[in-house]
DSSP file (Angstrom, degrees, kcal/mol; ACC not computed):
  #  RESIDUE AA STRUCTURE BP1 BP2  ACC     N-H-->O    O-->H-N    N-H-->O    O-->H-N    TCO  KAPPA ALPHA  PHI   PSI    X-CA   Y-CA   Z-CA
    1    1 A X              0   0    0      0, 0.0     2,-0.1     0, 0.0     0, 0.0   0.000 360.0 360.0 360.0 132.9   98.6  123.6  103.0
    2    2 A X        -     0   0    0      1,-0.1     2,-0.6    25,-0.0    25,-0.1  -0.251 360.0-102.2 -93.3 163.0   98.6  120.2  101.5
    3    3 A X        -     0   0    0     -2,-0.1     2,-0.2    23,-0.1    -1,-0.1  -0.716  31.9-131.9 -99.6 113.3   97.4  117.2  103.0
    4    4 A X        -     0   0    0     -2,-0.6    23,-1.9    22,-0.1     2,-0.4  -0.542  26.4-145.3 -77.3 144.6  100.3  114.5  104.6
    5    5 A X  E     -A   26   0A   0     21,-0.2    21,-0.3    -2,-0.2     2,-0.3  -0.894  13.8-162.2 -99.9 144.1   99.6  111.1  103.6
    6    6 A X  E     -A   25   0A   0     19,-3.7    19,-3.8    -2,-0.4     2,-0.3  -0.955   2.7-160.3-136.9 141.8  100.2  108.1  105.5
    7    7 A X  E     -A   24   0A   0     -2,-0.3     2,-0.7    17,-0.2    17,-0.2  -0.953   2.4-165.5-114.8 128.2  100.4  104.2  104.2
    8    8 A X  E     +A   23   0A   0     15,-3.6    14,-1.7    -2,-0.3    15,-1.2  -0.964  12.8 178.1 -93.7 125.1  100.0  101.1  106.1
    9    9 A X        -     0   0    0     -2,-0.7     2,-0.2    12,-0.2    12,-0.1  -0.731   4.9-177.2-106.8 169.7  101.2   97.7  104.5
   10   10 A X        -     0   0    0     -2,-0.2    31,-0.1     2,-0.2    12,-0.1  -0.608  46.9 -75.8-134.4-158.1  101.2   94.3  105.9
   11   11 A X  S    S+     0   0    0     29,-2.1    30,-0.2    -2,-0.2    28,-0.1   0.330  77.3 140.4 -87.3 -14.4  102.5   90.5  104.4
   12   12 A X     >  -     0   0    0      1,-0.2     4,-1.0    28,-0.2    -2,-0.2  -0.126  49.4-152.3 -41.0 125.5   99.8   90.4  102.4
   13   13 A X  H  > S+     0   0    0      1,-0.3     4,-1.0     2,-0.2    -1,-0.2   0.535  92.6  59.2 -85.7  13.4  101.2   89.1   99.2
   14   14 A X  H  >>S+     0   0    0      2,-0.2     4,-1.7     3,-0.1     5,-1.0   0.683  97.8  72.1-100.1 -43.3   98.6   90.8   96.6
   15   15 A X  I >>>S+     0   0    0      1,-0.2     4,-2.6     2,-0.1     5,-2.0   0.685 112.4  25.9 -48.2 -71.8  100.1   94.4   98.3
   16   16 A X  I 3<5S+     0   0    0     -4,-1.0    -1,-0.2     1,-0.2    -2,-0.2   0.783 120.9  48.1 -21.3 -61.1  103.2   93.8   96.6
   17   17 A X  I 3<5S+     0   0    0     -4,-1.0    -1,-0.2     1,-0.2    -2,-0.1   0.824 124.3  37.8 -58.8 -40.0  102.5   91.8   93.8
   18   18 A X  I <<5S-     0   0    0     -4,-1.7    -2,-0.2    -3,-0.6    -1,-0.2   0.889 107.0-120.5 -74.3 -55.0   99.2   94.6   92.9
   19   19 A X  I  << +     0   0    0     -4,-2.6     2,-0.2    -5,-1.0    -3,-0.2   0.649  66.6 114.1 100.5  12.7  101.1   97.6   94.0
   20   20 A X      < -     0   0    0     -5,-2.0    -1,-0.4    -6,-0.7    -2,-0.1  -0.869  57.5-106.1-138.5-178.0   99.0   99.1   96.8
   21   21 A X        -     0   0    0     -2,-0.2    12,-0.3   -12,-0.1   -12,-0.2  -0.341  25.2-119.9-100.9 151.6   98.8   99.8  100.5
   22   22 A X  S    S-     0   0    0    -14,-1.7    11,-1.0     1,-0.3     2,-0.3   0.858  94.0 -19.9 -25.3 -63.4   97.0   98.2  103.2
   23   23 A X  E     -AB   8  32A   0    -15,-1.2   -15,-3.6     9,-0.2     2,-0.3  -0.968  68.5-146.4-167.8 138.4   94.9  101.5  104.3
   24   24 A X  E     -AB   7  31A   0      7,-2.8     7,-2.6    -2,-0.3     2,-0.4  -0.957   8.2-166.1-136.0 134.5   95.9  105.1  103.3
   25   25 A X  E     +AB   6  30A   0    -19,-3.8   -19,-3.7    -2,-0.3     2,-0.3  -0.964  13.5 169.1-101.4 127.1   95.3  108.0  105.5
   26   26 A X  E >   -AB   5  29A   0      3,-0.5     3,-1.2    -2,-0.4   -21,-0.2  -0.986  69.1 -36.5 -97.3 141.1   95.7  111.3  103.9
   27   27 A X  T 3  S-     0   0    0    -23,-1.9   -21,-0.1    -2,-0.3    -1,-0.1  -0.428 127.2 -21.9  40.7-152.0   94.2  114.2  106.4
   28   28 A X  T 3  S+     0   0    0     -3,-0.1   103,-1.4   103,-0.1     2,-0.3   0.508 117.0 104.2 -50.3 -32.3   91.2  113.0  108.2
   29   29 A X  E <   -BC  26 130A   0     -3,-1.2    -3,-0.5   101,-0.2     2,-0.4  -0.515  46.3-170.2 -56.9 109.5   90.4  110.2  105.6
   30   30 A X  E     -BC  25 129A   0     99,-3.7    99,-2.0    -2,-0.3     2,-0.6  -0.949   3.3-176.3-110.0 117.0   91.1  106.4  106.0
   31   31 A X  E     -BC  24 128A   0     -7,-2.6    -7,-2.8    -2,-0.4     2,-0.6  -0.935   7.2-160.8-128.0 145.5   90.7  104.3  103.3
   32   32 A X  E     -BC  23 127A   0     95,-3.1    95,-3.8    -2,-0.6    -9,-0.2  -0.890  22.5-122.8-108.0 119.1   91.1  100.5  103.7
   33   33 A X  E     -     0   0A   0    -11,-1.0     2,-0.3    -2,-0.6    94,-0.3   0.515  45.8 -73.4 -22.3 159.1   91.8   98.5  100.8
   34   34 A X  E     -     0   0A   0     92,-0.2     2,-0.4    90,-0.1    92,-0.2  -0.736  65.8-164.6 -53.7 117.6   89.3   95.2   99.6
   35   35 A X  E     - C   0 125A   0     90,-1.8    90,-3.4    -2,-0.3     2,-0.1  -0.974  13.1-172.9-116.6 128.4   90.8   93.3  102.5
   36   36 A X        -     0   0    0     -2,-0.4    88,-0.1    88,-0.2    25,-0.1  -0.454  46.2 -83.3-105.0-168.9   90.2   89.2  102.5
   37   37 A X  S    S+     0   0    0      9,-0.3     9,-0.3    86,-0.1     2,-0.3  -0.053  80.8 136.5-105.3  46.6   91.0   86.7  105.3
   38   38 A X        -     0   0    0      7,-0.2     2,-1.1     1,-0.1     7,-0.3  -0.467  64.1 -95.6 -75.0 139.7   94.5   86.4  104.3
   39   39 A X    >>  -     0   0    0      5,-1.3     3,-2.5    -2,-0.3     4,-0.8  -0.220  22.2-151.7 -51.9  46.4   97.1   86.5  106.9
   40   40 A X  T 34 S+     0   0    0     -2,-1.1   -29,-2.1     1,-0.3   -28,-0.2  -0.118  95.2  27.9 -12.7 -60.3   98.8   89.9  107.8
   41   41 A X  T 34 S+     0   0    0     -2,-0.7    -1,-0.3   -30,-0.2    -2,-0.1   0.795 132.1  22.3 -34.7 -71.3  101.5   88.2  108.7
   42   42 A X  T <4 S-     0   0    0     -3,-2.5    -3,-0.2     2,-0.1    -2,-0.1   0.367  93.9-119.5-111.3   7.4  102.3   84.9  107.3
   43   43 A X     <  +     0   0    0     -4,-0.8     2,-0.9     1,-0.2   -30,-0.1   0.763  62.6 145.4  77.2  -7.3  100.1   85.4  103.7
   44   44 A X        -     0   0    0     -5,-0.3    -5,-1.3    -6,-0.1    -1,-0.2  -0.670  61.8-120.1 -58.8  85.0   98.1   82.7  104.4
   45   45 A X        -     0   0    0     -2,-0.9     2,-0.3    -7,-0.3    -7,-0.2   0.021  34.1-155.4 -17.1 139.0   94.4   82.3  103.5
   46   46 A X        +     0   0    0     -9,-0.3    -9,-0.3     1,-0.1    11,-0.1  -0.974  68.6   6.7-132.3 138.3   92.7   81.9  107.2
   47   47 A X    >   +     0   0    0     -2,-0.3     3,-2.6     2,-0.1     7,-0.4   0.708  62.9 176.1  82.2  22.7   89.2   79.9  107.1
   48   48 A X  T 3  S+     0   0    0      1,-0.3    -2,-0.1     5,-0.1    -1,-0.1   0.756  82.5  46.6 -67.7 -42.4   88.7   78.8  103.6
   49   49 A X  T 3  S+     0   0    0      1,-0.1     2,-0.5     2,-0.0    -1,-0.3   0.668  99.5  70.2 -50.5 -26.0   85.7   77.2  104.6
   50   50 A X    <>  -     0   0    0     -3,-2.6     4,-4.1     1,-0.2     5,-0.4  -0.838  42.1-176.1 -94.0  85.2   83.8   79.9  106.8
   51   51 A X  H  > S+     0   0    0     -2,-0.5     4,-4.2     1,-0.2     5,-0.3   0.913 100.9  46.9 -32.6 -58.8   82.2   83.2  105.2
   52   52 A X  H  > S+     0   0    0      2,-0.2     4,-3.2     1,-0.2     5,-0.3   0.955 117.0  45.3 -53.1 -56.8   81.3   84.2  109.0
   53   53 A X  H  > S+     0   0    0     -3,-0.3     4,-1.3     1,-0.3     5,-0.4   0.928 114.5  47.7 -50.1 -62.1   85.3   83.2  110.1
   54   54 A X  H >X S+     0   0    0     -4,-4.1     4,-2.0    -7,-0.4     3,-0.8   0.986 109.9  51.0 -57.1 -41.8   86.7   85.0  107.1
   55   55 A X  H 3X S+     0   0    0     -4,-4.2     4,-1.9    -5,-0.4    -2,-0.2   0.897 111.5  49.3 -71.8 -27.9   84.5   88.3  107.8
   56   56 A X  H 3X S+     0   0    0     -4,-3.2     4,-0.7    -5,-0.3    -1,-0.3   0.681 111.6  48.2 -73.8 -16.3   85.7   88.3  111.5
   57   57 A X  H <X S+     0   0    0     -4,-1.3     4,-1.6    -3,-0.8     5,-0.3   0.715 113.9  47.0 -84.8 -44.8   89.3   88.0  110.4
   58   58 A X  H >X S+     0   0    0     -4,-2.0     4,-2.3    -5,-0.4     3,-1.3   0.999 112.4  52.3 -74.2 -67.6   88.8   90.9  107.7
   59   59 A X  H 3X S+     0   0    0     -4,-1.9     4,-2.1     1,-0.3    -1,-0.2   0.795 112.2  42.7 -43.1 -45.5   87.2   93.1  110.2
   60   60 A X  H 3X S+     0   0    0     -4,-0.7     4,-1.6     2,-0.2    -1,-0.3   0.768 108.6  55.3 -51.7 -32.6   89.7   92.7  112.5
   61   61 A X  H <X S+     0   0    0     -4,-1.6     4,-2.5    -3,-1.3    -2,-0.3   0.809 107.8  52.2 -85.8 -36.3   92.3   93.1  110.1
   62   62 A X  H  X S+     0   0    0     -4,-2.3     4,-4.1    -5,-0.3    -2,-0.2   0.988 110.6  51.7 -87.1 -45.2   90.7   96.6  109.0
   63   63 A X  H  X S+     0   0    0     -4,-2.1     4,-2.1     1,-0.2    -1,-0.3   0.818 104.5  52.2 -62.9 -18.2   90.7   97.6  112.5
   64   64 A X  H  X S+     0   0    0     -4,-1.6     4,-1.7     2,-0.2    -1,-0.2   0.877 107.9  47.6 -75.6 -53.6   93.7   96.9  112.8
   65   65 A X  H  X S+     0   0    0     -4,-2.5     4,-0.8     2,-0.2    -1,-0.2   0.849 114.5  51.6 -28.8 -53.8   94.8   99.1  109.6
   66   66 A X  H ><>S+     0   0    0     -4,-4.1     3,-1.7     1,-0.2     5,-1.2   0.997 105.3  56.9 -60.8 -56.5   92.6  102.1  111.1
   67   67 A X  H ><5S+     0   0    0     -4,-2.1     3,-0.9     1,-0.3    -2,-0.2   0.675 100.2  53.9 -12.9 -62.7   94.4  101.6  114.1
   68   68 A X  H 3<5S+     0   0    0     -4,-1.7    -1,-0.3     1,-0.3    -2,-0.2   0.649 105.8  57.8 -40.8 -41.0   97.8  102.1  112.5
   69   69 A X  T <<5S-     0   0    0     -3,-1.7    -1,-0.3    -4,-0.8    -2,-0.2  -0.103 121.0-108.1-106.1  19.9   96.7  105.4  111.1
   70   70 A X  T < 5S+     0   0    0     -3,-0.9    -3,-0.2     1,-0.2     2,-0.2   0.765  87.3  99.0  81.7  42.9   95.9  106.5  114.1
   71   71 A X      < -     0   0    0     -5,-1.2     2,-0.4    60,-0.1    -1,-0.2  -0.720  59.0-131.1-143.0-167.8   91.9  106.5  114.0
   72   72 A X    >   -     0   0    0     -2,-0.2     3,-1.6     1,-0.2    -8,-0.0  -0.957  30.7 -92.0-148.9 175.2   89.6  103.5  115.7
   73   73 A X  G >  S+     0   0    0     -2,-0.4     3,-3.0     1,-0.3    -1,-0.2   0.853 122.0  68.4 -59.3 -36.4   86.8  101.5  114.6
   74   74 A X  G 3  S+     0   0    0      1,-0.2    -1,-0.3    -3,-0.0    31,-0.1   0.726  90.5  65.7 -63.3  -6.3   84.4  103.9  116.0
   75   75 A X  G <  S+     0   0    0     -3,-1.6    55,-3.0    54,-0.0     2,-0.4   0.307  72.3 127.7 -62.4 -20.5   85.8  106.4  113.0
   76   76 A X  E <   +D  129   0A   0     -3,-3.0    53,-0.3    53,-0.2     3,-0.1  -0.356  30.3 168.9 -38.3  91.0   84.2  104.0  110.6
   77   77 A X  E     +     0   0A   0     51,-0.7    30,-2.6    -2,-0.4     2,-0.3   0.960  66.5   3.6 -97.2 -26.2   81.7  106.0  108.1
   78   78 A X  E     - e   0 107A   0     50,-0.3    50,-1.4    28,-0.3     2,-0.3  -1.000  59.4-160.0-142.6 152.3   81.0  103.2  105.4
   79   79 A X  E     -De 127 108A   0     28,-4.1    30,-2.2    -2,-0.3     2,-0.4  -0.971   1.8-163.1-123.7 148.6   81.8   99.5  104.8
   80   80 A X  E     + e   0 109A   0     46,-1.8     2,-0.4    -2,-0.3    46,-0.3  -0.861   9.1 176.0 -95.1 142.2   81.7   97.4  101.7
   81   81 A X  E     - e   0 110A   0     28,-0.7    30,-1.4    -2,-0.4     2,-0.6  -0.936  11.0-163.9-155.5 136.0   81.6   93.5  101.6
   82   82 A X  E     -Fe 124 111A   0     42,-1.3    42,-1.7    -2,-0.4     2,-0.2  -0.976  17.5-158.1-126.6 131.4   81.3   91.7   98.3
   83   83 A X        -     0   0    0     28,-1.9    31,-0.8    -2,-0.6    40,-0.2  -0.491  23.1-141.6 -95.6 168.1   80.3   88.1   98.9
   84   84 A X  S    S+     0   0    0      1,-0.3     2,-0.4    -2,-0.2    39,-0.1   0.620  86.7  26.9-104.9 -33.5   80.7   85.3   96.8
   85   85 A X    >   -     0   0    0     37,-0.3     3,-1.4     1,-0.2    -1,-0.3  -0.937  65.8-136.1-131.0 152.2   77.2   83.5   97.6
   86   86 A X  G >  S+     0   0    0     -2,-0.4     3,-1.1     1,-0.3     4,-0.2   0.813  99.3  76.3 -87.3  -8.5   74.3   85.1   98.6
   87   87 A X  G 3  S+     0   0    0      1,-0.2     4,-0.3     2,-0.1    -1,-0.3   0.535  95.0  47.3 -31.0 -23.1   74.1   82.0  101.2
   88   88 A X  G <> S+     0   0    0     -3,-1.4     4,-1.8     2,-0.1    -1,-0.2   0.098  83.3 101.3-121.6  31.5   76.6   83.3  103.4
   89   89 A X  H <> S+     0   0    0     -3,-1.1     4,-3.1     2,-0.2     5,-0.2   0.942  82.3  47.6 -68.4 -50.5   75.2   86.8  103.5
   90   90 A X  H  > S+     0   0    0      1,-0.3     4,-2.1    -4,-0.2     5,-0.3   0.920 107.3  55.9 -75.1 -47.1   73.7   86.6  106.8
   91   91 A X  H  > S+     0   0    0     -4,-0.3     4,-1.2     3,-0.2    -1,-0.3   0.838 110.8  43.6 -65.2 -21.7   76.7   85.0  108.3
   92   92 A X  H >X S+     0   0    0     -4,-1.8     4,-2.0     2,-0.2     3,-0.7   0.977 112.7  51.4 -65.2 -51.7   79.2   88.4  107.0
   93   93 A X  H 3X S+     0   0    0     -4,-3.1     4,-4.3     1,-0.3    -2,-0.2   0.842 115.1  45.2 -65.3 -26.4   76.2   91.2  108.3
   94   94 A X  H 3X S+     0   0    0     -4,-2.1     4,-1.5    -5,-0.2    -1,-0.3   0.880 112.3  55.8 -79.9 -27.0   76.5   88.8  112.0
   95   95 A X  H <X S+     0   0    0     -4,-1.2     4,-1.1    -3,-0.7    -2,-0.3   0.830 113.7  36.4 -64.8 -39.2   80.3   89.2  111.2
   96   96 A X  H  X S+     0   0    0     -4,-2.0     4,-2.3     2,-0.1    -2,-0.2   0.954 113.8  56.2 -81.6 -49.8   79.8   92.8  111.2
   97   97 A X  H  < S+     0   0    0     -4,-4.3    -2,-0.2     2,-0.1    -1,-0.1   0.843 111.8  38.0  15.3 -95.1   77.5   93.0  113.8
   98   98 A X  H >< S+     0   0    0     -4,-1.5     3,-3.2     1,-0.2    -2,-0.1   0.909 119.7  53.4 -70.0 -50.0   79.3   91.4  116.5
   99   99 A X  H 3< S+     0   0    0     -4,-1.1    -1,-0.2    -5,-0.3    -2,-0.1   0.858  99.4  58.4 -29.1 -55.1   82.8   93.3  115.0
  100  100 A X  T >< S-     0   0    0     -4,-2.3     3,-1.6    -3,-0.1    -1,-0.3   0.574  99.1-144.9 -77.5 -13.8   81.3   96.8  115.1
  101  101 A X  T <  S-     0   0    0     -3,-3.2     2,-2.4     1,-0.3    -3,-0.1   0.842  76.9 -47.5  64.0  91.6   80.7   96.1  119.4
  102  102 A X  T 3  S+     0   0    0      1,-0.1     2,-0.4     2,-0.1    -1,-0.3   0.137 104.4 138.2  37.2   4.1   77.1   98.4  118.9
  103  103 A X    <   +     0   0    0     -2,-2.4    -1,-0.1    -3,-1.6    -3,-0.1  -0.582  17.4 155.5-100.9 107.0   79.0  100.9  117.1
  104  104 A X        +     0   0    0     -2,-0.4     2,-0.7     1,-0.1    -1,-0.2   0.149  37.7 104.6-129.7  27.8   75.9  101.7  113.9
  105  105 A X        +     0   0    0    -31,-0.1     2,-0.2     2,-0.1    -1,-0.1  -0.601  69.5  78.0 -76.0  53.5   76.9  105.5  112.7
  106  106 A X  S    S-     0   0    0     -2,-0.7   -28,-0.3    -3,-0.1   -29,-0.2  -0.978  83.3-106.4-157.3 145.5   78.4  104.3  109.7
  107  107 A X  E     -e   78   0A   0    -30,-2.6   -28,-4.1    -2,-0.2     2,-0.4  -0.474  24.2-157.7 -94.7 173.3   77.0  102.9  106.0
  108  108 A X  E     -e   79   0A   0    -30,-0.3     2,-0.5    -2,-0.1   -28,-0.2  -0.987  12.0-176.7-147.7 119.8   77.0   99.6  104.9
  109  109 A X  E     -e   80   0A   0    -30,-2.2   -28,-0.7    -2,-0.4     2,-0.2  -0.947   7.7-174.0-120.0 128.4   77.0   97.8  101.0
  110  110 A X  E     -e   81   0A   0     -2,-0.5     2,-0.5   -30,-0.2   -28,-0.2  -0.795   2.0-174.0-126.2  93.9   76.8   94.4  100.8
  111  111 A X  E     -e   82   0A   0    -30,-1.4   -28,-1.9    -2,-0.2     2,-0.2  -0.893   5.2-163.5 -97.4 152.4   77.2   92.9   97.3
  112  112 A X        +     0   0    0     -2,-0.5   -28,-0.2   -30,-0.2   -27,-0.1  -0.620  66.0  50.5-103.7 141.8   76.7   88.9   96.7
  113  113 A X  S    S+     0   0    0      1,-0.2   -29,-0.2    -2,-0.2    -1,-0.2   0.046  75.0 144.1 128.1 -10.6   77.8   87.0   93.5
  114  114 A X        -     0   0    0    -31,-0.8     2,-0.3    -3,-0.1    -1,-0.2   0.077  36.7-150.9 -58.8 168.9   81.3   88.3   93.4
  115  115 A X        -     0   0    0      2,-0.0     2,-0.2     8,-0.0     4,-0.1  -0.831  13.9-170.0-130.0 163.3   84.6   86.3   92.4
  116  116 A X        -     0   0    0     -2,-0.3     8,-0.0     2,-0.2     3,-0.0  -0.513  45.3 -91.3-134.3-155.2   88.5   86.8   93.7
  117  117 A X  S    S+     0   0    0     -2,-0.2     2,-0.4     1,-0.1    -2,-0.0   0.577 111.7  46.8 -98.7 -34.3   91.4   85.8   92.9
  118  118 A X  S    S-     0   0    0      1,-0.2    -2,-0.2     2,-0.1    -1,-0.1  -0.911  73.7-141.6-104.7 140.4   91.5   82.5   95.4
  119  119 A X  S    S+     0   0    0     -2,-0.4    -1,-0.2     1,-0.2    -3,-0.0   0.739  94.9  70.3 -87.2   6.8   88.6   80.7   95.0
  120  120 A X  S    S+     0   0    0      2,-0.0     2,-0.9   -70,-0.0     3,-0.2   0.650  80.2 111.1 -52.9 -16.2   88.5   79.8   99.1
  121  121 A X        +     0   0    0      1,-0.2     3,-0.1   -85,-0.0   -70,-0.1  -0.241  41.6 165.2 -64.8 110.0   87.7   83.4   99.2
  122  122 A X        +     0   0    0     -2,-0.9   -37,-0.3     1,-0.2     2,-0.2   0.950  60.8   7.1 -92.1 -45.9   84.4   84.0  100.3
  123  123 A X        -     0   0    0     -3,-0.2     2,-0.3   -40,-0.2   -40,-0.2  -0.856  52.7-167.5-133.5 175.6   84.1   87.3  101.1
  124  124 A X  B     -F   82   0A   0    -42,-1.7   -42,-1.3    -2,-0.2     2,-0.5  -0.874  14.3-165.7-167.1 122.5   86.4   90.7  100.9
  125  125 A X  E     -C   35   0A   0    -90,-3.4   -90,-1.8    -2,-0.3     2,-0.3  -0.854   4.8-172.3-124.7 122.4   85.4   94.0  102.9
  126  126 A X  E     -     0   0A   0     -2,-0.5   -46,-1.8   -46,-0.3     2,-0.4  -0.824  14.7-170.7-119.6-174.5   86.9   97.5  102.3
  127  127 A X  E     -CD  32  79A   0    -95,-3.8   -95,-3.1    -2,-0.3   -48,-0.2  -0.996  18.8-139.3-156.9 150.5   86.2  100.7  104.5
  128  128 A X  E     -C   31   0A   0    -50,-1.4   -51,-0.7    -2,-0.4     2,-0.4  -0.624  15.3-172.5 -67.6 150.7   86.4  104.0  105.2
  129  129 A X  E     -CD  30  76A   0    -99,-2.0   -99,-3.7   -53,-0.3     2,-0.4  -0.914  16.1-149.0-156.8 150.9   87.1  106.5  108.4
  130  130 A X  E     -C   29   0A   0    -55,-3.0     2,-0.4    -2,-0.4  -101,-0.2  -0.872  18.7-146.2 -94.2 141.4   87.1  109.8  109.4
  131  131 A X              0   0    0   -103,-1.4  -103,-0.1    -2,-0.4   -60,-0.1  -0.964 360.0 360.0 -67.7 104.7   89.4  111.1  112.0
  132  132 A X              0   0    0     -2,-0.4    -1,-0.1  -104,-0.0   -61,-0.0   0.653 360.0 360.0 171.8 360.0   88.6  113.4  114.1
């Protein structure tokens, strides 16, 4: 029996422009795109100054995704976050922290030195979850 797939999109203006989804669930699987702290909503970079600001906006934004698809943060099995400076490192991993509410059964990659498309972008976090 094949495996139903489900898309979320938002107003993010690169999902269009790119040609991909928010987050796709097919079966048990969630994966959420490289999400930055652009707005769902209005497209709008949120925070250009704050690494920590942006990674609480991006975290949110990915629960939000899981959410959709019918799973929750606690469903989380790995995260990515590519930084831009390795200065704002410690402010994403307290971004993740505080996000994840004690929730640590999940893996975690952080690389620093990265580039994006805006430079305000500081940092851009994708994820996984299992349903189930």
């Amino acid at each position: 029996m094949p495996l139903i797939t489900t898309v979320h999109r938002t107003a993010n203006p690169y999902e269009n422009d790119f040609g991909y989804s928010r987050a796709v669930r097919r079966g048990p699987f969630i994966s959420v795109s490289g999400t930055t702290s652009i707005s769902p909503t209005s497209g709008e970079l949120q925070h250009p100054g704050s690494a920590y600001l942006q990674a609480r906006a991006i975290f949110s934004e990915i629960f939000s995704a899981i959410t959709a698809l019918g799973g929750t943060k606690t469903d989380v099995t790995r995260v990515r976050m590519f930084v831009t400076a390795q200065s704002d490192s410690g402010d994403v991993a307290r971004a993740m922290k505080e996000s994840m509410d004690g929730h640590t059964a999940f893996a975690a990659t952080m690389i620093c030195g990265a580039s994006f498309v805006d430079p305000e972008m500081k940092v851009e976090i994708e994820a996984d979850a299992v349903v189930g």
